[in-house]
C-alpha positions as CSV (number, residue, x, y, z in Angstrom):
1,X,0.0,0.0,0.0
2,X,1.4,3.4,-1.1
3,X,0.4,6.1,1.6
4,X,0.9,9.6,0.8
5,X,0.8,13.0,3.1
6,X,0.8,16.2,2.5
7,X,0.5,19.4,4.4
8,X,0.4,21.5,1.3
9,X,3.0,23.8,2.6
10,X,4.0,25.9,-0.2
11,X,5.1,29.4,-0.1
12,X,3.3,30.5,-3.1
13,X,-0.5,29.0,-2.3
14,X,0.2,29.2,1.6
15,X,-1.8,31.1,3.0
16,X,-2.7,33.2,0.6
17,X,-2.4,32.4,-3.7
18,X,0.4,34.4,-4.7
19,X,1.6,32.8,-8.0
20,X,2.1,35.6,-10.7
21,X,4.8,38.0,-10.1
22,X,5.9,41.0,-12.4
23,X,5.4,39.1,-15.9
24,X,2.3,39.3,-16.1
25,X,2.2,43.2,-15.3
26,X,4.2,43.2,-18.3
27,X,2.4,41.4,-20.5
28,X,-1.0,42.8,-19.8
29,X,0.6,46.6,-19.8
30,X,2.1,45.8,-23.4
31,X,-1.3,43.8,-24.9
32,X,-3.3,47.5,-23.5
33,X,-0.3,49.6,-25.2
34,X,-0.5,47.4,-28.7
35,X,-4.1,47.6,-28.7
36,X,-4.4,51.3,-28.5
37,X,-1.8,51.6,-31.1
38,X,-4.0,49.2,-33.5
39,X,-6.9,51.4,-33.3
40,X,-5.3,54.9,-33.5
41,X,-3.9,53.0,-36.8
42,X,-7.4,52.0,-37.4
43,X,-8.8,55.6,-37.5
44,X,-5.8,57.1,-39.7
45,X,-6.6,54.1,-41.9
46,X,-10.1,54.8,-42.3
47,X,-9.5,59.0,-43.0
48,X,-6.5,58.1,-45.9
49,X,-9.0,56.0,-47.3
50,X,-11.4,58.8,-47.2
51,X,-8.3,60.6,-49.3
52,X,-6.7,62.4,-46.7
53,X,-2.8,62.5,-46.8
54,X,-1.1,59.3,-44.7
55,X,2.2,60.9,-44.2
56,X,0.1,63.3,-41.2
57,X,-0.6,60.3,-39.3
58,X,1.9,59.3,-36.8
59,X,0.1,56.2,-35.9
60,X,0.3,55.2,-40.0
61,X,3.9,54.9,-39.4
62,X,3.9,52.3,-35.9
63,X,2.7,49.0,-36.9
64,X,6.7,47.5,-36.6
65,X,6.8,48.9,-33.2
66,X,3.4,47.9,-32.3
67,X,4.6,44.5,-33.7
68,X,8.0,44.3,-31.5
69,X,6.0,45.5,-28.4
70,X,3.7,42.6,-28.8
71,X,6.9,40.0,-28.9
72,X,8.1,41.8,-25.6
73,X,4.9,40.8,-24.0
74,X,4.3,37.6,-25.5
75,X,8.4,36.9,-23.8
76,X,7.0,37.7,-20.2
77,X,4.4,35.2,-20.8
78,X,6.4,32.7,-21.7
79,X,8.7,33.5,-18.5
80,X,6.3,33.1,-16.7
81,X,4.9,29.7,-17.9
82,X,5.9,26.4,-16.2
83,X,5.4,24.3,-19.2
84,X,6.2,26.7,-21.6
85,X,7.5,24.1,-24.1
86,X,3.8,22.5,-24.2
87,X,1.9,26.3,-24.6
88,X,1.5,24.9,-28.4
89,X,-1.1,22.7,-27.4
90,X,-3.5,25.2,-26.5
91,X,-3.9,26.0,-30.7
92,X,-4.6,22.1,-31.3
93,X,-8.5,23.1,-30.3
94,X,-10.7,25.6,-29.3
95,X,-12.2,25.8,-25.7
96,X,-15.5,28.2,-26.2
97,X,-15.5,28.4,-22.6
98,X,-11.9,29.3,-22.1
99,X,-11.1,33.1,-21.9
100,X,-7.2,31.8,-22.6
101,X,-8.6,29.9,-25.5
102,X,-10.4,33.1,-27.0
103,X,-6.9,35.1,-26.2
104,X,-4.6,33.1,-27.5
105,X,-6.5,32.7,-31.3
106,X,-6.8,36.5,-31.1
107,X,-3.3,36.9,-30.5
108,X,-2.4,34.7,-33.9
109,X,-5.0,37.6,-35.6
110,X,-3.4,40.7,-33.7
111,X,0.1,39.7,-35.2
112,X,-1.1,38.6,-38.9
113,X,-3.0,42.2,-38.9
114,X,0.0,44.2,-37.8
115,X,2.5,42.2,-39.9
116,X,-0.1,42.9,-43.1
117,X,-0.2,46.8,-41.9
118,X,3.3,47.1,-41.7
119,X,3.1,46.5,-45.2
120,X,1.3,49.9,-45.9
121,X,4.4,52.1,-45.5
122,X,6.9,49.1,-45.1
123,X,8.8,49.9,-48.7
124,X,9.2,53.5,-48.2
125,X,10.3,53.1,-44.1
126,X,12.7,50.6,-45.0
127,X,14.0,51.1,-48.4
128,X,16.7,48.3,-48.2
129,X,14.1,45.5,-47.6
130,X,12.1,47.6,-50.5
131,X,15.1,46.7,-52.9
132,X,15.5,43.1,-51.4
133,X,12.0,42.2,-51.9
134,X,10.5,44.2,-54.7
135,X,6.9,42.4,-54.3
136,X,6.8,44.4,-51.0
137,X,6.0,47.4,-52.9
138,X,3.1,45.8,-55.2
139,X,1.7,44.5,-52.2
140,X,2.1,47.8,-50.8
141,X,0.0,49.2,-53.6
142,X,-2.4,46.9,-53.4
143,X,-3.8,47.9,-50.0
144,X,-2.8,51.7,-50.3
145,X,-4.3,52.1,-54.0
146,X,-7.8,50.2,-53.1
147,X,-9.5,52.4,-50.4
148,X,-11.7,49.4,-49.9
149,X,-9.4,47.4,-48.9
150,X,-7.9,49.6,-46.6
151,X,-11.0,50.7,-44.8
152,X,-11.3,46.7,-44.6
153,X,-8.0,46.7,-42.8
154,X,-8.6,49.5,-40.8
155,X,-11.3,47.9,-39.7
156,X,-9.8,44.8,-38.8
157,X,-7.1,46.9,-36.7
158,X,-10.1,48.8,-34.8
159,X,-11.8,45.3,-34.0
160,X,-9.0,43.4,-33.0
161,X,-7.3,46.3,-30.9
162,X,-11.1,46.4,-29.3
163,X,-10.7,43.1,-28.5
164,X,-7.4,42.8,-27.2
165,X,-7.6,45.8,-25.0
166,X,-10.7,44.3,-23.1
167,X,-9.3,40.7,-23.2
168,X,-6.7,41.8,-20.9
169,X,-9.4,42.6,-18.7
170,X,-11.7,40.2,-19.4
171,X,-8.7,37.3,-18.5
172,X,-9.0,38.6,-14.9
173,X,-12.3,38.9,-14.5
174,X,-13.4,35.6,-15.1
175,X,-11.2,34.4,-12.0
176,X,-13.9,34.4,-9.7
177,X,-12.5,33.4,-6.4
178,X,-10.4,36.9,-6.6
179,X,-13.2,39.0,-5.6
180,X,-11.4,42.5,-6.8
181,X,-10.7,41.0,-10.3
182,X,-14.7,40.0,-10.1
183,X,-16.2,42.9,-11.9
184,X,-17.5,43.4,-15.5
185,X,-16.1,47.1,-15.6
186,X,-12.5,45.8,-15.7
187,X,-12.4,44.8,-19.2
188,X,-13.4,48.4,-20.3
189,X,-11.0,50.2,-17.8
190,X,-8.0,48.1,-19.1
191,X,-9.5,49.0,-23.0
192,X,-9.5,52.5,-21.7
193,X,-6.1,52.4,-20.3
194,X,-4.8,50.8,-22.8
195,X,-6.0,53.7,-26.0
196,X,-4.6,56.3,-22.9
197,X,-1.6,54.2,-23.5
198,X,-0.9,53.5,-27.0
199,X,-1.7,57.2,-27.6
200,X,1.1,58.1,-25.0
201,X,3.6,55.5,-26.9
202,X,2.4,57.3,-30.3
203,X,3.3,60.7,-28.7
204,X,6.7,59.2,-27.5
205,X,7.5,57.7,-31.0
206,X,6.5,61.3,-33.0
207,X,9.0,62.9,-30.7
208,X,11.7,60.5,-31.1
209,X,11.3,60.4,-35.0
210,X,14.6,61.4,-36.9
211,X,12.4,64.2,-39.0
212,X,14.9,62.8,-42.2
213,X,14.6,61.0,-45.0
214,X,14.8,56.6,-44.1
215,X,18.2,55.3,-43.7
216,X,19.3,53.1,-46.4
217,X,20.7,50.3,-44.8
218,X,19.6,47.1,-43.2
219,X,20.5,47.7,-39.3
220,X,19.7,51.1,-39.2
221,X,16.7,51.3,-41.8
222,X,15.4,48.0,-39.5
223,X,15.5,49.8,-36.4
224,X,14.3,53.0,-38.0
225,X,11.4,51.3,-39.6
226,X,9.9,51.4,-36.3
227,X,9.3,54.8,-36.1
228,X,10.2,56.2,-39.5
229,X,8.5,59.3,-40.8
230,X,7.1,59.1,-44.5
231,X,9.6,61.6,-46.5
232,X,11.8,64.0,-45.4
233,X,9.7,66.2,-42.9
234,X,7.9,65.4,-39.4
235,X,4.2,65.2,-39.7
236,X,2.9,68.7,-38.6
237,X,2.0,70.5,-35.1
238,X,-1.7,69.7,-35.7
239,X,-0.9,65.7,-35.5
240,X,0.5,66.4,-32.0
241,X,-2.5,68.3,-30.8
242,X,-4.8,65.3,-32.4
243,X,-3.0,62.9,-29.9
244,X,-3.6,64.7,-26.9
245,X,-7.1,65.7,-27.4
246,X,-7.4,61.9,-27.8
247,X,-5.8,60.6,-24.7
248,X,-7.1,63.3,-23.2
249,X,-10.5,61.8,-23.8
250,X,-9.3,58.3,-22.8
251,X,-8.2,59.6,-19.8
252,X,-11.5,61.5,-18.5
253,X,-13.2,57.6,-19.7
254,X,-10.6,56.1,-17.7
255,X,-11.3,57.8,-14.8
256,X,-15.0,57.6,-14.8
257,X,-14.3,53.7,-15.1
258,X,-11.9,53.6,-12.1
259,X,-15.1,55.9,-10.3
260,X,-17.5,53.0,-11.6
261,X,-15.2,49.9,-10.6
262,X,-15.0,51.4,-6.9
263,X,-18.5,51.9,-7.0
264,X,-19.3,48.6,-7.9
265,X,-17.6,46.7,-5.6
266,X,-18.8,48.5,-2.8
267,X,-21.8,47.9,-3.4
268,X,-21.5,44.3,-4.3
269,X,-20.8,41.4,-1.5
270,X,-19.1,41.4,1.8
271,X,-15.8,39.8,-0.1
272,X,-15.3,42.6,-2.8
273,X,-16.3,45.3,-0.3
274,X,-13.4,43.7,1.3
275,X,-11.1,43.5,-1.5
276,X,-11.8,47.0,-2.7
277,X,-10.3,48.4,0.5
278,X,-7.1,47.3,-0.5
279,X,-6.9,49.8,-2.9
280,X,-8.7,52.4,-0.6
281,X,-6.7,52.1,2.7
282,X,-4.2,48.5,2.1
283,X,-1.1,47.7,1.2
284,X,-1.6,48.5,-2.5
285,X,-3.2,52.5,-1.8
286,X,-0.6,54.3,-2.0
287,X,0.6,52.8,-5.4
288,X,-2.8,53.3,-6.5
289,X,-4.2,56.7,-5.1
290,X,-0.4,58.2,-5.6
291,X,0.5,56.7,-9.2
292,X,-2.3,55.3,-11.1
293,X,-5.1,58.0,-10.3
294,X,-2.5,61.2,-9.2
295,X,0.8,61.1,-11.0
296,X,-1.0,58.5,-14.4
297,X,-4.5,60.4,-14.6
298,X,-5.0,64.0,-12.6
299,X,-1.3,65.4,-13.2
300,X,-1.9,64.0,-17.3
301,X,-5.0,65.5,-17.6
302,X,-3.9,69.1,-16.3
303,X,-0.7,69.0,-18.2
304,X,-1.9,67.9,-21.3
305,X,-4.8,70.6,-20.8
306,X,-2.4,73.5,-20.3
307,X,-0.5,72.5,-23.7
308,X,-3.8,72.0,-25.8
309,X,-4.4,75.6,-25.0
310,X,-0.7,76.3,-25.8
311,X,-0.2,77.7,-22.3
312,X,3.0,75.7,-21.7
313,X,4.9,74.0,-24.0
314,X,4.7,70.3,-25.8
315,X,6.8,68.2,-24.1
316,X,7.0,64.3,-23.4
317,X,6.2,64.4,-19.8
318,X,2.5,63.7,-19.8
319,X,2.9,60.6,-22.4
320,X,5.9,59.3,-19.9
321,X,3.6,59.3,-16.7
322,X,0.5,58.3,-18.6
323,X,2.9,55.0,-19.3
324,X,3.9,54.4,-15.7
325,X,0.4,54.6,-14.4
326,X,-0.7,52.5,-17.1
327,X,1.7,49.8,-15.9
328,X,1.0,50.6,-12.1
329,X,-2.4,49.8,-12.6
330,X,-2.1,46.3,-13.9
331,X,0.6,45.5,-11.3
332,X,-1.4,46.7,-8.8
333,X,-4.9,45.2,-9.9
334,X,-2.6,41.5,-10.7
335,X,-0.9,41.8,-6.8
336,X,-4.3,43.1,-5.2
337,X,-6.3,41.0,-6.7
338,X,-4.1,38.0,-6.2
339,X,-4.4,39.2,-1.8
340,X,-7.8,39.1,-2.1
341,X,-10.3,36.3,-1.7
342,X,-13.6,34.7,-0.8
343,X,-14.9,35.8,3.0
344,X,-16.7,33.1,5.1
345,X,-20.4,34.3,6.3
346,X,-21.9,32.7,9.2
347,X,-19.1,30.0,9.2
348,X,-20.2,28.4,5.9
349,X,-17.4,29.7,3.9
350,X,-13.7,29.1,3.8
């Protein structure tokens, strides 16, 4: 007879479930920053379709960065898997009930949809790889030439940036023995934090763009791809002042949803009442009140304010901090949420 006994002492489930550390923070953060990106692309898409001129749309020129973003993510997931040799399976079916299931197909989609958008301004951002692979620039033409077909891949960029930005939400929510992850506004807030975000890392790449014609060769026209204007001159001021009207409208959303989500669980049972107080007066407060909602939303929002009305000057620092409270907010929301859990009542619970 083969007896077996276990205390189940482990420092990761005892005595509270504390698996997930700072990857996935990471990858959530980057999926919200990528999905932004796709449907800022999205809209430019849909007004050069409508004939207005491309090379004014930063957010025509990110798809390679949105692309290398993505693989940053998808490398903290894989960190953070056990079995990470086996995370092939998961495409040899489809689980309608599984929220990883649903993620992981739209994943395949999100890259096939950037890689195909890169294509738009691919031959004139990298002109070696124009020259190496001459197609590029037929297939270029093909999608640039048709406005049909780029309103069809604008709207592919719109729908699947949608749905990545509130599948990062969505993959939390569903978990519901984590009473703070338990709420249906989440997906939204991350969706919202996510266009606050890619909007910031559109702002950050217009700055950092060389404002000169695309470098010639392979290493430096590969990393200059990323971010490459179209032609010799920077897009003008009026493309900066699009981008923060826009976050600044993700931001006020944002907000409201944060409002909404502390609302809600308040007013739900005695466990998320519980869990909610870890972001009012717990551990995880002063990383939320101080970074996510002062330093990522208010200080944003008046900054960005004051240089819409030209009252101070354009800088980078509202896209920085808009970045760092994006990324506070999932680490908090992944550690918080991880701390919290089911509450007994009348001794019938755990």
């Amino acid at each position: 007879m083969l007896e077996i006994t276990s205390t189940r002492h482990n420092l990761l489930v005892d005595p509270l479930l504390e698996i997930w550390s700072w990857q996935i923070p990471v990858y959530l953060f980057v999926g919200g920053v990528v999905a932004g990106m796709m449907v800022l692309a999205g809209v430019a898409m849909m007004r050069v379709a409508r004939g207005d001129d491309g090379r004014s749309f930063f957010s025509m020129q990110t798809p390679l960065l949105g692309f290398m973003l993505l693989n940053i993510g998808m490398l903290a997931l894989m960190v953070d898997l056990e079995h990470r040799f086996y995370a092939w399976r998961i495409f040899t079916t489809f689980q309608f009930a599984s929220p990883m299931a649903w993620g992981s197909w739209l994943l395949i989609a999100v890259y096939g949809v950037l890689m195909v958008s890169a294509l738009v301004r691919l031959p004139e951002t990298w002109p070696w790889l124009g020259r190496a692979v001459p197609r590029l620039a037929g297939w270029s033409a093909a999608i640039v030439d048709h406005p049909g077909r780029l309103r069809a891949l604008a709207g592919a960029n719109i729908a699947l940036g949608v749905g990545l930005g509130i599948y990062t939400g969505i993959l939390l929510d569903t978990m519901v023995a984590r009473p703070l992850w338990n709420s249906a506004i989440l997906g939204p807030l991350f969706l919202l934090s996510g266009l606050s975000a890619g909007a910031a890392m559109v702002h950050l790449a217009a700055v950092a763009l060389p404002g000169r014609q695309a470098r010639m060769g392979l290493i430096g026209g590969a990393v200059a791809s990323l971010i490459q204007p179209i032609g010799p001159q920077r897009p003008g001021r009026e493309t900066h002042d699009g981008l923060i009207r826009a976050d600044l409208l993700f931001l006020l959303v944002e907000g409201m949803l944060i409002a909404l989500l502390i609302i809600n669980l308040h007013s739900s049972s005695a466990s998320h009442a519980a869990a909610v107080q870890l972001l009012m007066k717990g551990p995880y407060a002063l990383a939320f009140w101080g970074i996510v909602v002062g330093l990522g939303l208010l200080v944003p929002l008046a900054w960005q304010a004051l240089e819409i009305t030209h009252r101070v000057a354009h800088t980078v620092g509202p896209a920085v901090l808009v970045l760092i409270g994006g990324f506070t907010l999932r680490w908090v929301m992944v550690g918080a949420g991880q701390v919290s859990h089911i509450i007994g009542v009348a001794g019938l619970g755990p």
